[in-house]
SEFI-370957 format. One record per residue (C-alpha): residue in one letter; x, y, z. Coordinates in Angstrom, 2 decimals. Each point is the difference from the previous one (the first is absolute). Example, Ala and Ser with C-alpha at 12.3 -4.5 7.8 and 13.67 -1.06 7.14 Angstrom:
BEGIN
code: a	u: 12.30	v: -4.50	w: 7.80
code: s	u: 1.37	v: 3.44	w: -0.66
END
This chain:
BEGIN
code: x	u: 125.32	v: 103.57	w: 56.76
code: x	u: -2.14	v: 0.04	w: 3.20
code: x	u: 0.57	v: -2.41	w: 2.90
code: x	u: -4.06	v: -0.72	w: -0.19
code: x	u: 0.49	v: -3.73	w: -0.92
code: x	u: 3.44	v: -0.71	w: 2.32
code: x	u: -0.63	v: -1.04	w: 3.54
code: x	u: 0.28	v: 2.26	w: 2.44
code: x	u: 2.34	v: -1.04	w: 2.52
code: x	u: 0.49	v: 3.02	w: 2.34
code: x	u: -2.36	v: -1.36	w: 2.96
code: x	u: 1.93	v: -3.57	w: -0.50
code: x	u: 3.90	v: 2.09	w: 0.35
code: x	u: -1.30	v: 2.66	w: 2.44
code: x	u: -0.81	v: -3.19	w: 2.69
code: x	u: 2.92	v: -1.82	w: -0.80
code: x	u: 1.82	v: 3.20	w: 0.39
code: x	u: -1.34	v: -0.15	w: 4.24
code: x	u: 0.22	v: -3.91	w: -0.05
code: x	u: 4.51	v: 0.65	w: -1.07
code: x	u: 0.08	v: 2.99	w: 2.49
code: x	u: -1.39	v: -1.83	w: 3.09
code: x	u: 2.11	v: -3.03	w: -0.73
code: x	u: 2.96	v: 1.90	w: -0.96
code: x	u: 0.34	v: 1.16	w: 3.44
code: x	u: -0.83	v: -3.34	w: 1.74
code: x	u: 2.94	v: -1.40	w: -1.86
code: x	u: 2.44	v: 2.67	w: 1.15
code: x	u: -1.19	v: -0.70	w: 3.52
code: x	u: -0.16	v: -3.47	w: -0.32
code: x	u: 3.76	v: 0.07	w: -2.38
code: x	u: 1.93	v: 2.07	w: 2.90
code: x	u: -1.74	v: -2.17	w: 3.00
code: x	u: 0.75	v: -3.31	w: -1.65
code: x	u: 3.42	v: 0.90	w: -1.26
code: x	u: -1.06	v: -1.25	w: -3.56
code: x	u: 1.77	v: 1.34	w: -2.96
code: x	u: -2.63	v: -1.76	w: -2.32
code: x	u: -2.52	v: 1.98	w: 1.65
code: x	u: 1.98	v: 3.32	w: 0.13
code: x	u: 0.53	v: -0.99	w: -3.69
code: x	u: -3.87	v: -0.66	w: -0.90
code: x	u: -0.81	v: 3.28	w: 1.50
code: x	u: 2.16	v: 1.71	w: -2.27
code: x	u: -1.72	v: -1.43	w: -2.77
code: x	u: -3.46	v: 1.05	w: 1.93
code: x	u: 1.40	v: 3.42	w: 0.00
code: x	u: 0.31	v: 0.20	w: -3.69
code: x	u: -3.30	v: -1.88	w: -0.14
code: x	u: -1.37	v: 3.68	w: 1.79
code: x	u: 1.57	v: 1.69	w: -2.87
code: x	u: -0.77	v: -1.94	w: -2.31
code: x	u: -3.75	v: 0.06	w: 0.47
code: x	u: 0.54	v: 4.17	w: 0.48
code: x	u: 1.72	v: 0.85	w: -2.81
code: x	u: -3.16	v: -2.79	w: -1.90
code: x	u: -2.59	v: 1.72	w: 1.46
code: x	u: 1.17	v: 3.55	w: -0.74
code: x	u: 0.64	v: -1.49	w: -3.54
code: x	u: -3.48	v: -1.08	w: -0.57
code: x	u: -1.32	v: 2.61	w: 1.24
code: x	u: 1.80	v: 2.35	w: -2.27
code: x	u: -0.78	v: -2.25	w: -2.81
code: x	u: -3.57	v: 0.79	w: -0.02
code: x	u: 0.90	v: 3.96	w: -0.61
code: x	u: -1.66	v: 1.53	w: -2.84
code: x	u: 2.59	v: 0.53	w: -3.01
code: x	u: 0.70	v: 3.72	w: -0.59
code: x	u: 1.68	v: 2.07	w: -2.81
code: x	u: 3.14	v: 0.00	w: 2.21
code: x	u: -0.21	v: -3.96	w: 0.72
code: x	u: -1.82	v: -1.36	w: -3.10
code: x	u: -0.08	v: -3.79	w: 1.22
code: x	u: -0.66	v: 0.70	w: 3.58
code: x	u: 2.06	v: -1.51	w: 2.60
code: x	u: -0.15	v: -3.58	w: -1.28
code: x	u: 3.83	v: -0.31	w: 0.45
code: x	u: 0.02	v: 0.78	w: 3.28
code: x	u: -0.86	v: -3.73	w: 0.92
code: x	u: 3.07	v: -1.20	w: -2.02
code: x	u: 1.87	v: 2.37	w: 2.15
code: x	u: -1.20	v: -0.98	w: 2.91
code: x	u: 0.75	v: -3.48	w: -0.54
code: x	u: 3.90	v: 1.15	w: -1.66
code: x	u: 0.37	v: 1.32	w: 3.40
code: x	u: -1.23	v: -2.85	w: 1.67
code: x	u: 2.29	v: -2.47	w: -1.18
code: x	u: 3.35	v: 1.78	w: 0.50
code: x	u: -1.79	v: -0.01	w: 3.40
code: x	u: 0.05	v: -3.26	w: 0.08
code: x	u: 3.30	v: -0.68	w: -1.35
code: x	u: 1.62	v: 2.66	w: 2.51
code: x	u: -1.69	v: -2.00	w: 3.10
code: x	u: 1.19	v: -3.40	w: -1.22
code: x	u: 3.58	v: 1.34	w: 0.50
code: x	u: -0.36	v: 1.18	w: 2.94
code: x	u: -1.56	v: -3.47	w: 1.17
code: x	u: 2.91	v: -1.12	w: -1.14
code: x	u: 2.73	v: 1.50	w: 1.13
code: x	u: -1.88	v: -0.42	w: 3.34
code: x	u: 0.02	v: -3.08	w: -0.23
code: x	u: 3.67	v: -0.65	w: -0.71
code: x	u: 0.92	v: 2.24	w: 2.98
code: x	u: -2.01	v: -3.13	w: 1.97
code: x	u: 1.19	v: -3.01	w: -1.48
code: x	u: 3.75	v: 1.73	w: 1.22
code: x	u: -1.54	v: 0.55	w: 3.38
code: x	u: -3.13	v: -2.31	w: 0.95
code: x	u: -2.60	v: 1.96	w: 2.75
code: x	u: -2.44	v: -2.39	w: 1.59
code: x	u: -3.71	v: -0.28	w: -1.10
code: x	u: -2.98	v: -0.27	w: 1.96
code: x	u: -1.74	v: -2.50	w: -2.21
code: x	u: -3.23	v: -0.06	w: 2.14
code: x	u: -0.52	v: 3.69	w: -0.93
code: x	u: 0.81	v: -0.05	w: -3.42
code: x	u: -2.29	v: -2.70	w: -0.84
code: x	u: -2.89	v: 1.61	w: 1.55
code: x	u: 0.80	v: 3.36	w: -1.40
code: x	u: 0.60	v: -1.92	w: -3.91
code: x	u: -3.33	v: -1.48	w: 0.39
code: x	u: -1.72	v: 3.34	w: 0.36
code: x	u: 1.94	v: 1.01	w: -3.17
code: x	u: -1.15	v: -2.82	w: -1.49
code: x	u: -3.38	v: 0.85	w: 0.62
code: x	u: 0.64	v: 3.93	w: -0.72
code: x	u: 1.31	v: -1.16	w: -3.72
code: x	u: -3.02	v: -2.26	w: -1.04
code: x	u: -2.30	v: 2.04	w: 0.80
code: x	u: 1.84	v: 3.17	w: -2.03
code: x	u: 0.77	v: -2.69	w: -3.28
code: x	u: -4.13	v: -0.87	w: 0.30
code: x	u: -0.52	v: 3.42	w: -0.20
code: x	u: 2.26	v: 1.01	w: -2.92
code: x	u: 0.08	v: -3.17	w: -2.52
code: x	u: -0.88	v: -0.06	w: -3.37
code: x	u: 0.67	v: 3.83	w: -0.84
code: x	u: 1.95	v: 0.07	w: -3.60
code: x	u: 0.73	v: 3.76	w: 1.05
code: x	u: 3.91	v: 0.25	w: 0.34
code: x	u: -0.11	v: 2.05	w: 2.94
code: x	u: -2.42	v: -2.25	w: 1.89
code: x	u: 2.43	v: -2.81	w: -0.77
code: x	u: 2.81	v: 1.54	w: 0.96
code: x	u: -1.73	v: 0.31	w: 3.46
code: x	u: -1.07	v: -3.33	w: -0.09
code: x	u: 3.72	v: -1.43	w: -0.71
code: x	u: 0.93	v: 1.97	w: 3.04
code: x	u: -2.57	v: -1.90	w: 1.79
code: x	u: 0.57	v: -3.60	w: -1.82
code: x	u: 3.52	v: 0.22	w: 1.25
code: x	u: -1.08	v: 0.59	w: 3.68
code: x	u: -2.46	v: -2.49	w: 0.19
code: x	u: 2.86	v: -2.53	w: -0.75
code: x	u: 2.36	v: 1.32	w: 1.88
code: x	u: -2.53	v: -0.68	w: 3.16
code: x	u: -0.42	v: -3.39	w: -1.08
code: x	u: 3.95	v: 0.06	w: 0.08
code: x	u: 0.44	v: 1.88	w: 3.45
code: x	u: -2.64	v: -2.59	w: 1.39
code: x	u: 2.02	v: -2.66	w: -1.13
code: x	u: 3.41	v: 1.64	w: 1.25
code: x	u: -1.92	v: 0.41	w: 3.44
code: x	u: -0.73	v: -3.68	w: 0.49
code: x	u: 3.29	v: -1.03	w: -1.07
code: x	u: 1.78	v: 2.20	w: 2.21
code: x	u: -1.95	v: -0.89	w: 2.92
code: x	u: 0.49	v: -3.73	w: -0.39
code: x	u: 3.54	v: 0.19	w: -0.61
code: x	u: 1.14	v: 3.56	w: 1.28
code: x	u: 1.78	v: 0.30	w: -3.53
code: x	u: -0.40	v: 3.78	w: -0.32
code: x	u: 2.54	v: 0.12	w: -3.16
code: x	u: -3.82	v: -1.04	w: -1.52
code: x	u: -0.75	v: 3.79	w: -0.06
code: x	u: 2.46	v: 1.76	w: -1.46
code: x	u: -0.42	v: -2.68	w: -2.89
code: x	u: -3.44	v: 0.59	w: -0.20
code: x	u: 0.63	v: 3.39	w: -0.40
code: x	u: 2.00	v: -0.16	w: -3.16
code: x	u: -2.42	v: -2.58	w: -1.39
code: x	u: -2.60	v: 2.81	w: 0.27
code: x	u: 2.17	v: 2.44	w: -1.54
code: x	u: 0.77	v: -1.53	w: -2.75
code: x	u: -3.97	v: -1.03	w: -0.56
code: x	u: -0.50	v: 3.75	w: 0.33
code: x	u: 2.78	v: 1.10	w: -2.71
code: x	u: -1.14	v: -2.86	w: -2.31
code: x	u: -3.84	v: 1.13	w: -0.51
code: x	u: 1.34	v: 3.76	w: 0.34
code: x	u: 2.26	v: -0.66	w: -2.80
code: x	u: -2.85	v: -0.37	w: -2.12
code: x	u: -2.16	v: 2.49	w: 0.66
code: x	u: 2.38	v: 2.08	w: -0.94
code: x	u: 0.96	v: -1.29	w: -3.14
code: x	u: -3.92	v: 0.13	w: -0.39
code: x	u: -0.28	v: 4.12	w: 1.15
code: x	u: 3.38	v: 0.94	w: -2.29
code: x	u: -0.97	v: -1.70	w: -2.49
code: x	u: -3.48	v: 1.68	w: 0.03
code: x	u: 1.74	v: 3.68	w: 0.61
code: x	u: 2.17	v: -0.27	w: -3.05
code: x	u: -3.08	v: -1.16	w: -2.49
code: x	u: 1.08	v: -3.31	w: -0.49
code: x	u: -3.00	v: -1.97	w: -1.93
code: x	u: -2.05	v: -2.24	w: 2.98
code: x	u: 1.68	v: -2.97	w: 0.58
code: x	u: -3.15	v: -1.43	w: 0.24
code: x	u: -1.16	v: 1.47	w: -3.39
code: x	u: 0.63	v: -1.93	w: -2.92
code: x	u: 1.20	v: 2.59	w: -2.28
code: x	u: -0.28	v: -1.94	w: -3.43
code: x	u: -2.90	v: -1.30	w: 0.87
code: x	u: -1.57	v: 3.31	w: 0.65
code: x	u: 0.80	v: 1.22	w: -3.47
code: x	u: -0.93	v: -3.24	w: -1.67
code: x	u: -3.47	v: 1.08	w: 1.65
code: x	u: 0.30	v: 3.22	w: -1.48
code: x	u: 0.42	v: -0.68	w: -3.35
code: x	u: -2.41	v: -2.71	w: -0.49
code: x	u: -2.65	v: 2.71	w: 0.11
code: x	u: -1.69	v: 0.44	w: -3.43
code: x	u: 1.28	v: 2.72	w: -1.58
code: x	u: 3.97	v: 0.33	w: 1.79
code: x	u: 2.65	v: -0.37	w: -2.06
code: x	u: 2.59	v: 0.55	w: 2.17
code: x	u: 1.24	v: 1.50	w: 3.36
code: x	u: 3.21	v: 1.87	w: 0.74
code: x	u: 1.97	v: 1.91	w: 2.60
code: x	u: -1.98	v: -1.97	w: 2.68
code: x	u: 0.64	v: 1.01	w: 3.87
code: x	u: -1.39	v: -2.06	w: 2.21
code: x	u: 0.58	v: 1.01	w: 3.95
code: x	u: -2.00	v: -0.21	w: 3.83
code: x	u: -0.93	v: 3.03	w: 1.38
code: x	u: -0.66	v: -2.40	w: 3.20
code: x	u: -0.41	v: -3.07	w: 0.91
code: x	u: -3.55	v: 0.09	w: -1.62
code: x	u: -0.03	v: 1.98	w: -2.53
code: x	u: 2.20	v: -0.14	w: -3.57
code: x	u: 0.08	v: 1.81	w: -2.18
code: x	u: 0.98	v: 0.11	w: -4.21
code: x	u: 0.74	v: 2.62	w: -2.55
code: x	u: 0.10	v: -0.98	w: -3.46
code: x	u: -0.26	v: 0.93	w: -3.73
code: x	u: -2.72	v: -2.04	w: -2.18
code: x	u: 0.85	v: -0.58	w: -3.36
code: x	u: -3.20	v: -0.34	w: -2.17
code: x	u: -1.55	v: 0.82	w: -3.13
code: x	u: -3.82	v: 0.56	w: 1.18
code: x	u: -0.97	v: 3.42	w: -1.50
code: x	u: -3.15	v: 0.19	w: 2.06
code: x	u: -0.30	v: 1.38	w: 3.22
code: x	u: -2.80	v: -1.92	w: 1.61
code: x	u: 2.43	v: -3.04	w: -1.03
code: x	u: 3.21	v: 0.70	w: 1.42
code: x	u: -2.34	v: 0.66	w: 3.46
code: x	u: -1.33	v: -2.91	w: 0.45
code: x	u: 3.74	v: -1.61	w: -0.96
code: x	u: 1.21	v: 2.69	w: 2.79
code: x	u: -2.63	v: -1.75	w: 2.38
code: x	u: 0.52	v: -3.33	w: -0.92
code: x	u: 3.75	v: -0.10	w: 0.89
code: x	u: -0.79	v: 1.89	w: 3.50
code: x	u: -2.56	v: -2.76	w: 0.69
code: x	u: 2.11	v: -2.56	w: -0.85
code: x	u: 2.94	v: 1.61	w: 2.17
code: x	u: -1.75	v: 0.02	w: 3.73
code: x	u: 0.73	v: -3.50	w: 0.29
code: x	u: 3.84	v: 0.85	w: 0.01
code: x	u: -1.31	v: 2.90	w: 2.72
code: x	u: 0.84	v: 2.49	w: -2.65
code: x	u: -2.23	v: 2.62	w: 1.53
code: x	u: 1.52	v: 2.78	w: -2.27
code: x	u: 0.95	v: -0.10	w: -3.52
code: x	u: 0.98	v: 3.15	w: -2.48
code: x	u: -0.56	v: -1.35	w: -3.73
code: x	u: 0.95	v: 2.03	w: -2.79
code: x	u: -1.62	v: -1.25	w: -3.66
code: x	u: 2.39	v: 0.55	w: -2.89
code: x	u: -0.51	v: -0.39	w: -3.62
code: x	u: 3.25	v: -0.09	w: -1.11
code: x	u: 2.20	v: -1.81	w: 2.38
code: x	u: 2.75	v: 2.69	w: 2.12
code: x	u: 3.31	v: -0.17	w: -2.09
code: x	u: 2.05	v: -0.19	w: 3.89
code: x	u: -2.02	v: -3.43	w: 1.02
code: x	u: 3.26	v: -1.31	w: 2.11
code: x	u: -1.35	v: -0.98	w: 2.84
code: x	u: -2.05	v: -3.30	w: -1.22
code: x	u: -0.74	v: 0.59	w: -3.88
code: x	u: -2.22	v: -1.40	w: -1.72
code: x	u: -1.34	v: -2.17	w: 2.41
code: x	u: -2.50	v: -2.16	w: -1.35
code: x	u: 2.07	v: -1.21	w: -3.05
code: x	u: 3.13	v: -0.39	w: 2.34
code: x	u: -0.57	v: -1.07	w: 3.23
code: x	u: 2.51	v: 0.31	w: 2.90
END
């Protein structure tokens, strides 16, 4: 279970980390000297952007701790954590945004438009360059950064548009509208990621896994009979992990190894990076779970 063949993505988070912190306070500036609530708003979501990319980088870096007899797997979890955390964050921001909001569209405050767009478009900017830097990471706590980071990039393009229309028109109800658009952009891909990180906490099978097809694979080896009280679980975003009991009748030893190898080959293309197999000749009398698997499928 070593990180030796994940990207590492610590360089990429530690200079998006000083990209969010420089813009974060450019758009408080810019948010109180224009007057713009969608600003105001967007650096609220920059501010959890700062967390976010802490509490990732402290999570990766823990991650590559040694296991020890106290903490046998390490601190793997700690990036599902980290991510858990960071999308209540997210969730806790967007209500702020928009009960903000609603306190505006009561009492409209003018908007410097001129200042807003300029400051948006350095957001803009800020945001591509911190989504070049993070894409394409299937680690769970990179993408839960990267979400943070998605959402902001859009919600520039947004503010930007907000700007021009509110300097053409002088229709500042545009922000406060805005704003809630954004929030409820931010709670949608929040909601997710944290169906994503509970789900992973309470050992749910990968929802990318296909779990039947994993033990069809498993007992199509020469030699299986069967497979029972199957538990298949992430440890992280990249790395499952299965326990289960082998049902065969192979009496010799050299045999049921290169069965136990075969199935562990054929499981690193569901990212099953640790397995526990237990070989049985005479099939456990307590099989509840999933059976006898090969003869009845499920």
């Amino acid at each position: 279970m070593t990180q030796d063949t994940v990207p590492d993505y610590r360089k990429s988070m530690k200079i998006a980390f000083i990209i969010t912190l420089v813009f974060l306070l450019v758009e408080i500036a810019g948010g109180v000297l224009s007057g713009s609530l969608a600003l105001i708003s967007d650096a609220g979501h920059m501010f959890s952007d700062v967390l976010a990319l802490l509490l990732s980088l402290g999570a990766m870096t823990l991650a590559l701790q040694l296991p020890t007899k106290e903490r046998t797997y390490g601190y793997h979890r700690a990036e599902i954590f980290a991510a858990f955390i960071n999308s209540l964050l997210l969730i806790a921001v967007s209500a702020g945004i928009l009960w903000e909001a609603y306190l505006r569209i009561l009492s409209p405050a003018p908007v410097q438009g001129g200042l807003m767009f300029i400051v948006a478009c350095i957001g803009l900017a800020a945001n591509i360059a911190i989504v070049f830097l993070l894409h394409g990471s299937h680690d769970l706590n990179v993408r839960s950064a990267f979400l943070h980071v998605i959402g902001d990039t859009i919600s520039s393009v947004a503010v930007i548009a907000a700007a021009v229309w509110i300097s053409l028109t002088g229709q500042a109800i545009a922000d406060p509208v805005l704003s809630i658009l954004i929030a409820i952009l931010i709670v949608v891909s929040a909601a997710g990621l944290l169906r994503e990180t509970i789900m992973i906490l309470l050992q749910f099978t990968p929802s990318s896994v296909d779990f039947d097809q994993v033990v069809a694979d498993m007992t199509s080896v020469k030699g299986v009979d069967g497979v029972h009280h199957v538990h298949l679980w992430s440890l992280c975003s990249d790395i499952n992990v299965l326990d289960a009991h082998v049902y065969s009748c192979e009496r010799d030893v050299e045999k049921i190894e290169q069965m136990k190898q075969e199935i562990k080959e054929r499981l690193k293309k569901y990212r099953i990076l640790h397995s526990t197999l237990e070989f049985e000749c005479d099939e456990c009398k307590d099989c509840t779970l999933v059976g006898k698997i090969k003869d009845h499928p499920q």
